[in-house]
C-alpha positions in Angstrom: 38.3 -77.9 35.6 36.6 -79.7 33.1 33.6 -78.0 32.0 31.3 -80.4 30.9 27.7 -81.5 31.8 27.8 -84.8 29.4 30.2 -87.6 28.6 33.4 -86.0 28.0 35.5 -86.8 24.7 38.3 -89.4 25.9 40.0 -89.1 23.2 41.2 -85.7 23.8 42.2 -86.3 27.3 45.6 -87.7 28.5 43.9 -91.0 30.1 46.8 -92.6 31.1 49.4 -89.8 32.4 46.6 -88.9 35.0 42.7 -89.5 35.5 42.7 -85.7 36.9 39.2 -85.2 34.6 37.6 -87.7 37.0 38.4 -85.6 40.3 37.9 -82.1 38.0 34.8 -83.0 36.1 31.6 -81.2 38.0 27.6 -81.2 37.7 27.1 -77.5 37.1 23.1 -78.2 37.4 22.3 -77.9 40.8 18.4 -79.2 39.6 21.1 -82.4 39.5 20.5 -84.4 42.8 22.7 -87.0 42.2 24.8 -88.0 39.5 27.4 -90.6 38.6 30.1 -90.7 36.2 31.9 -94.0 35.6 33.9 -95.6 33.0 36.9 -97.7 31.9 39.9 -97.3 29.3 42.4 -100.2 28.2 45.6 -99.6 25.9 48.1 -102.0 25.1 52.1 -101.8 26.0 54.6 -103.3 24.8 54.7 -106.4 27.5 51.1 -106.1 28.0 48.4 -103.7 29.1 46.9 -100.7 30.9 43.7 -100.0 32.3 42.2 -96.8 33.9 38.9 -97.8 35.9 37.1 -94.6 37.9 34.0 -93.7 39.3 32.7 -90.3 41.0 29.6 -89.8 42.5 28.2 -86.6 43.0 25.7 -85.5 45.4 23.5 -82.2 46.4 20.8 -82.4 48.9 20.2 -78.8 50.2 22.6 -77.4 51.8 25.1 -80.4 51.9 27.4 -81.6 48.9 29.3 -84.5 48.4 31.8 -85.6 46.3 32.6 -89.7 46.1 36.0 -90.0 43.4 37.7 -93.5 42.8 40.2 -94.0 40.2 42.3 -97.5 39.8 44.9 -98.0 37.5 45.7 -102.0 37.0 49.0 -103.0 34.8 48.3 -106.5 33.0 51.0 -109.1 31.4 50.9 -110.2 28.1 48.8 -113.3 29.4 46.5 -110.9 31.0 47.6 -111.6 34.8 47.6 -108.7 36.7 51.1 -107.1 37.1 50.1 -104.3 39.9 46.9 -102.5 40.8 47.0 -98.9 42.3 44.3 -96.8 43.8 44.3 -92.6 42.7 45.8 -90.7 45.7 43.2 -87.7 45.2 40.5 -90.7 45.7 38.3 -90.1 48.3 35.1 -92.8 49.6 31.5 -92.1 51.4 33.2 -91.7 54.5 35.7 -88.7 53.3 39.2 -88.9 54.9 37.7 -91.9 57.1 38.3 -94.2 54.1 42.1 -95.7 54.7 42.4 -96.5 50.7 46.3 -97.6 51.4 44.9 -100.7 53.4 42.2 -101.4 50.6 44.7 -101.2 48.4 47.3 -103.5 50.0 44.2 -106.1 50.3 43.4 -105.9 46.7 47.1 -106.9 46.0 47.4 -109.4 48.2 44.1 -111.0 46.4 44.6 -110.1 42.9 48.1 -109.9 42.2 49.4 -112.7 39.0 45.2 -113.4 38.7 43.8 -113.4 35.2 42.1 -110.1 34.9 39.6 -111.8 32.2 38.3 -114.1 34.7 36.1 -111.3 35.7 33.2 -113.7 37.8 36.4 -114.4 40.5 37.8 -110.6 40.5 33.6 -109.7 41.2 33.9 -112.6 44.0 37.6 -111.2 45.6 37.0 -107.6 45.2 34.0 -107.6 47.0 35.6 -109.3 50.1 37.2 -105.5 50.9 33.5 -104.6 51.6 34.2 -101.3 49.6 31.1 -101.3 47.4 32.6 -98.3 45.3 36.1 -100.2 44.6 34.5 -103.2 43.8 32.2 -101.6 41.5 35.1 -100.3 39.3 37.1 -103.4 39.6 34.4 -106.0 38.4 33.3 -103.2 36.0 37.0 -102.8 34.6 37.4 -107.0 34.6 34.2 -106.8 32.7 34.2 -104.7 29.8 38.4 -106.1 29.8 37.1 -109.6 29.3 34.8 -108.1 26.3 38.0 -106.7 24.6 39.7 -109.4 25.0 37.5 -112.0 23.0 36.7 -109.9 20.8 40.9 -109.8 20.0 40.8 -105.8 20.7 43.8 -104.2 21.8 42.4 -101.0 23.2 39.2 -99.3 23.8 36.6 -97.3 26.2 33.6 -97.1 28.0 32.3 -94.6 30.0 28.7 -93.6 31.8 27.0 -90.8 33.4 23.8 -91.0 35.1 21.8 -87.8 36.4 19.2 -87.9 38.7 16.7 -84.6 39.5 13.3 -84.7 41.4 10.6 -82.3 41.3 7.4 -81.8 42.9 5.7 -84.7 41.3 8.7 -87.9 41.7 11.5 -87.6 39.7 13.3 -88.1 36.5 16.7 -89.6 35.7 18.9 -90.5 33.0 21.8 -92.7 32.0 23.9 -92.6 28.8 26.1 -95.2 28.3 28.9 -95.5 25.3 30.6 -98.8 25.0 33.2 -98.8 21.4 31.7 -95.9 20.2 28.0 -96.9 20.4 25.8 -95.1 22.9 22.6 -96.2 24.8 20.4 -93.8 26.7 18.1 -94.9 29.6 15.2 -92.3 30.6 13.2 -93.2 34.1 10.6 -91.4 35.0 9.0 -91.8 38.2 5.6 -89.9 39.2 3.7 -89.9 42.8 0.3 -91.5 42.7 0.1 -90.9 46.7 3.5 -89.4 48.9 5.8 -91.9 49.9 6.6 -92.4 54.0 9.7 -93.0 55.0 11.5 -94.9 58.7 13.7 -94.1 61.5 16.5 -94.3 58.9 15.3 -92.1 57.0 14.5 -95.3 54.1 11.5 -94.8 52.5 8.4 -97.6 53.9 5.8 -97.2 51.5 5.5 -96.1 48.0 2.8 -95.4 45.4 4.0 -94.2 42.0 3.9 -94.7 38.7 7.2 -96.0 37.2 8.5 -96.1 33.1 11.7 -96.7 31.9 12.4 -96.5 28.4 16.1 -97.6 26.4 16.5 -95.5 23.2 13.3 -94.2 22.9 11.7 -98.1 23.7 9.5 -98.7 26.9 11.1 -101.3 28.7 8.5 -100.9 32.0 5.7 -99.4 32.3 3.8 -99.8 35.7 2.0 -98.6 39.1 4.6 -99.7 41.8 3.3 -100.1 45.8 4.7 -101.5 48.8 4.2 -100.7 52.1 8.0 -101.9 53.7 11.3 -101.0 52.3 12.1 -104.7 50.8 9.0 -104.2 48.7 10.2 -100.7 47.5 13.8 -101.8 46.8 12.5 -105.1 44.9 9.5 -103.3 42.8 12.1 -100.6 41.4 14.9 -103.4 40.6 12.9 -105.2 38.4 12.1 -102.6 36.5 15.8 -101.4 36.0 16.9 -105.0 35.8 15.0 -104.7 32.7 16.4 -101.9 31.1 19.6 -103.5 31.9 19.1 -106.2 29.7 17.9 -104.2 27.2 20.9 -102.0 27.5 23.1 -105.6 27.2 21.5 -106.6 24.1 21.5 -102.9 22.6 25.9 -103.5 22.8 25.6 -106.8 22.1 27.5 -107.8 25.2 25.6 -110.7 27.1 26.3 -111.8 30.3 29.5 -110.3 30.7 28.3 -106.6 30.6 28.9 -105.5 34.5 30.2 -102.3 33.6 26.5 -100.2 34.1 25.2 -98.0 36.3 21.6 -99.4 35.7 21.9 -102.1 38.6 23.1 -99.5 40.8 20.2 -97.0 40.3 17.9 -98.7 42.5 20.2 -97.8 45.2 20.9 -94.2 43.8 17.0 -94.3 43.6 16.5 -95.1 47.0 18.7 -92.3 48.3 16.6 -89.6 46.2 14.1 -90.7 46.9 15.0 -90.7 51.0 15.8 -87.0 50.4 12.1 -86.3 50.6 12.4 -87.3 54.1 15.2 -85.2 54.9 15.3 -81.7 56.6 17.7 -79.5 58.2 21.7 -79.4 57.3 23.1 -81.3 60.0 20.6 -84.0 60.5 19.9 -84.6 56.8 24.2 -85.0 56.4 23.6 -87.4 59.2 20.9 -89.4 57.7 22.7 -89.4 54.7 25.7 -90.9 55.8 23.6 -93.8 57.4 22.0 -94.4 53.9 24.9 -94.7 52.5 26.5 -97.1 55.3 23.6 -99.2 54.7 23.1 -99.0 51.0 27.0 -100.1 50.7 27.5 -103.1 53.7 23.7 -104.3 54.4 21.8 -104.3 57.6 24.0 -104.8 60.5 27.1 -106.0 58.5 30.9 -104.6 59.4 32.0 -101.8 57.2 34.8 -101.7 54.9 38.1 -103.2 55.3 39.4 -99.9 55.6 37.8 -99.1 58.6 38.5 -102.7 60.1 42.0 -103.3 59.6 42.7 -101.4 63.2 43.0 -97.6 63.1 42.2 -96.5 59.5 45.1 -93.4 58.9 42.5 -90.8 59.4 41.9 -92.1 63.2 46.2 -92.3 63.3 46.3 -89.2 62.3 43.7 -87.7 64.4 45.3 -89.4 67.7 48.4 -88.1 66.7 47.4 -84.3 66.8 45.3 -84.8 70.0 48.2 -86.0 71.5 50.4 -83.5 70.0 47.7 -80.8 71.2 47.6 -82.2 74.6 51.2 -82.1 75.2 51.5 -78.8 73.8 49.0 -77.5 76.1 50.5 -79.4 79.5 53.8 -77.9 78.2 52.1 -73.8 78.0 50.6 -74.9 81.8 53.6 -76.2 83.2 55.5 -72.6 81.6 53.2 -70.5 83.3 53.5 -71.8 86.5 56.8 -72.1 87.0 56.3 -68.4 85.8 54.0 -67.7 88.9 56.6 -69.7 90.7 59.7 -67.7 89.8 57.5 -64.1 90.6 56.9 -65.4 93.8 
């Protein structure tokens, strides 16, 4: 196990032979309600390149924890065009052994297969058609920060991210540090109740009253009161407040447009979901309201999930079908023993 709280050093870790550290690497602070660790690392080969792309998210609400671990591994050409794309068989999505990552991964080829891996605005477009928000984040992130090495005429490099996120009585606090090529931003959020937040049926929060400031390297980016009285409001009121740290961030690296490889557009939904912990009680029901969070935050109001769950029975549904059936027939065959048993006696 990796025993680390912060970024780890890459350097010292065997990238490329496996992305075990993704799946191994822990938050030991249980004050740590959710955090996120992301990142990306290209090398070249000989007839082209590699690239590692993961993502875990980590969460602790009471009683219930989850672990969400992605890692992709894309080979390139010398052109760029991608060779073959693979998704980490210890990867497991929101919906646990539910997600069928063989058929999201069978999609992806059929989409991205001989496509330029620097045209990152089309692998955004195609890898969100699986619907799988957390692949799609790593892909476009990995397509990204590629398309940065590229024009700058780098061979190789890294990125990698970790955002923490920890309420307390009065709001909460959260914190993302980001190193891109050896440079490192830090993003410090603090958000503090002016009146207690209500929250819906979904368990979304309605209203909110708080005061909000984000800071990048020490500099206030935002600093405001923040109400609304209906979940658009809340959702839009925190994202432009991030949105501006995430320029901020962008100009800190130097990156422009083409920096989609940060966390800090996904923390309004990562804020949301702490936030909707306030709401929560009980074990059971607060792991069932958390799963519908997540549903929503990742396909929208209403929308189909993802391709994995579509594409027919997913392998967790083949799999469970198969030992009901097995269980069944095992059982008609103990009946059927016994009474011809009985029958023989008689």
């Amino acid at each position: 196990m990796l025993k680390t709280d912060g970024l780890p050093e890459l350097s010292q870790l065997d990238v490329f032979k496996s992305p075990c550290f993704v799946f191994d690497l822990h938050s030991r602070e249980k004050k740590d309600l959710i955090t996120r660790y992301r990142g990306t690392v290209c090398r070249k080969l000989p007839a082209g390149f590699e690239i590692v792309s993961w993502q875990k998210s980590m969460y602790r609400f009471g009683g219930l924890y989850r672990e969400v671990p992605i890692a992709v591994r894309a080979e390139l050409d010398e052109s760029a065009r991608i060779v073959s794309i693979t998704i980490d068989e210890e990867s497991c999505g929101s919906q646990g052994k539910s997600c069928d990552f063989a058929c999201l991964e069978r999609s992806l080829r059929d989409k991205l297969i001989n496509r330029p891996f620097t045209q990152f605005s089309q692998i955004y477009k195609d890898a969100g058609t699986t619907d799988c928000l957390h692949v799609f984040e790593i892909l476009s992130g990995a397509s990204a920060f590629f398309a940065v090495l590229w024009d700058s005429g780098r061979n190789d490099g890294a990125e990698q991210e970790m955002v923490k996120i920890s309420p307390d009585s009065e709001g909460l606090t959260a914190e993302n540090v980001h190193e891109v090529l050896g440079k490192k931003a830090v993003t410090q959020i603090s958000l503090r109740h002016n009146a207690a937040p209500t929250f819906g049926k979904k368990g979304l929060p309605e209203s909110i009253d708080a005061h909000l400031s984000v800071s990048v390297n020490g500099r206030s980016v935002s600093e405001s009161d923040i109400k609304a009285d209906d979940f658009p409001g809340c959702y839009s009121r925190l994202n432009r407040a991030y949105t501006r740290a995430y320029h901020a961030e962008k100009k800190f690296f130097a990156a422009g447009g083409k920096q989609r490889f940060s966390n800090l557009p996904s923390l309004v939904g990562l804020t949301v979901l702490a936030l909707s912990r306030e709401g929560m009680s009980g074990t059971f029901s607060r792991a069932a309201k958390l799963e519908n969070i997540l549903i929503f935050l990742q396909t929208g109001e209403g929308r189909e999930g993802c391709i994995g769950f579509r594409k027919g029975l997913n392998m967790n549904q083949q799999y469970m079908l198969k030992a009901a059936a097995g269980a069944a027939l095992g059982c008609a065959a103990l009946a059927l023993g016994i009474a011809l048993k009985r029958r023989v006696r008689l």
